[in-house]
C-alpha positions in Angstrom: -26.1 20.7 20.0 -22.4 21.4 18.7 -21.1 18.6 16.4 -18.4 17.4 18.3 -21.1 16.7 21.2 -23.4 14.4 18.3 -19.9 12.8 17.0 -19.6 11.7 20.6 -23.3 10.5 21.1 -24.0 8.9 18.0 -20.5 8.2 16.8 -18.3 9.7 13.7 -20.1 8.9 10.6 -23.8 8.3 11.9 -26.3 8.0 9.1 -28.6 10.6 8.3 -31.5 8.7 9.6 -30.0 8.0 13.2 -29.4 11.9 13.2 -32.6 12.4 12.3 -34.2 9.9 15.1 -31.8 11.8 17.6 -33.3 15.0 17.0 -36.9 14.1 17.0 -36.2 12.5 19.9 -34.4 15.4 21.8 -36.9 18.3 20.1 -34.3 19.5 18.3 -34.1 21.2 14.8 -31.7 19.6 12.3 -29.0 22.3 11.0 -27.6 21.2 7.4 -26.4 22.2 4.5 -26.7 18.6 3.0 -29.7 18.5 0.6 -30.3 14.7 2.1 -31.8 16.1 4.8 -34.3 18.4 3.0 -35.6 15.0 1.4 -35.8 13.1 4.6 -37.5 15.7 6.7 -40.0 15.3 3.7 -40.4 11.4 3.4 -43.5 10.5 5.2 -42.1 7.6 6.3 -39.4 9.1 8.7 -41.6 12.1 9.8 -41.5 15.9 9.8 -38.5 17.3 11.9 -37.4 20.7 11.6 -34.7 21.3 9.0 -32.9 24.3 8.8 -31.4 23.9 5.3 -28.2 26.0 4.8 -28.4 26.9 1.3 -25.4 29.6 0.9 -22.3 27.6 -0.8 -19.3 28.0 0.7 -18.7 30.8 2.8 -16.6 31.7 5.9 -17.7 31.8 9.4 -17.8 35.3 9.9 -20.2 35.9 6.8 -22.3 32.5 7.9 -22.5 33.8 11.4 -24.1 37.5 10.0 -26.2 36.3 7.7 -28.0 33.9 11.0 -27.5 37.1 13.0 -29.6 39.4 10.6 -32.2 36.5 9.8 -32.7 34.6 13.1 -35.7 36.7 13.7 -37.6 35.1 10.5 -36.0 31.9 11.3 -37.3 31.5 14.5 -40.5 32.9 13.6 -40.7 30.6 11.4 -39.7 27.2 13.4 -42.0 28.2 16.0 -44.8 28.7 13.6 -44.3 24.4 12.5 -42.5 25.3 9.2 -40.9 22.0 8.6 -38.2 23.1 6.4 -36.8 26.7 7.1 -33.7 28.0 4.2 -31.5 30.1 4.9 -29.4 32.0 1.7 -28.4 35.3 0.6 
């Protein structure tokens, strides 16, 4: 789900943990480069929910975009073998 559709459901500004309800609740996997994520996902209290944890700095679309290109493969192999947090770098 694109941003701008969650900003509309949940409203600008929603707190991690109503993001994090959303997605378990639509079977989604949590895309983030916020490390608050990576400890939720982990805190038994909230429950495991797929993170994919963005962990690249800054960088530009176009060099975000190929790095997912030339690792979705592992990714994906990865989310659909229960991995709970999945890190994408360079």
């Amino acid at each position: 789900m694109r941003r701008s559709t969650l900003r509309r459901v949940l409203g600008d500004g929603a707190p991690d943990r109503t993001i994090l309800r959303y997605a378990a609740d639509h079977g989604a996997v949590i895309v983030s480069k916020d490390w608050d994520f990576f400890d939720l996902v982990n805190d038994e209290a909230t429950g495991a929910q797929p993170l994919l944890w963005i962990a690249i700095g800054n960088a530009v679309n176009r060099v975000l975009l190929a790095l997912l290109e030339r690792e979705w493969p592992r990714i994906e192999a990865e989310l659909l073998a229960g991995a709970e947090v999945v890190v994408l770098q360079n």
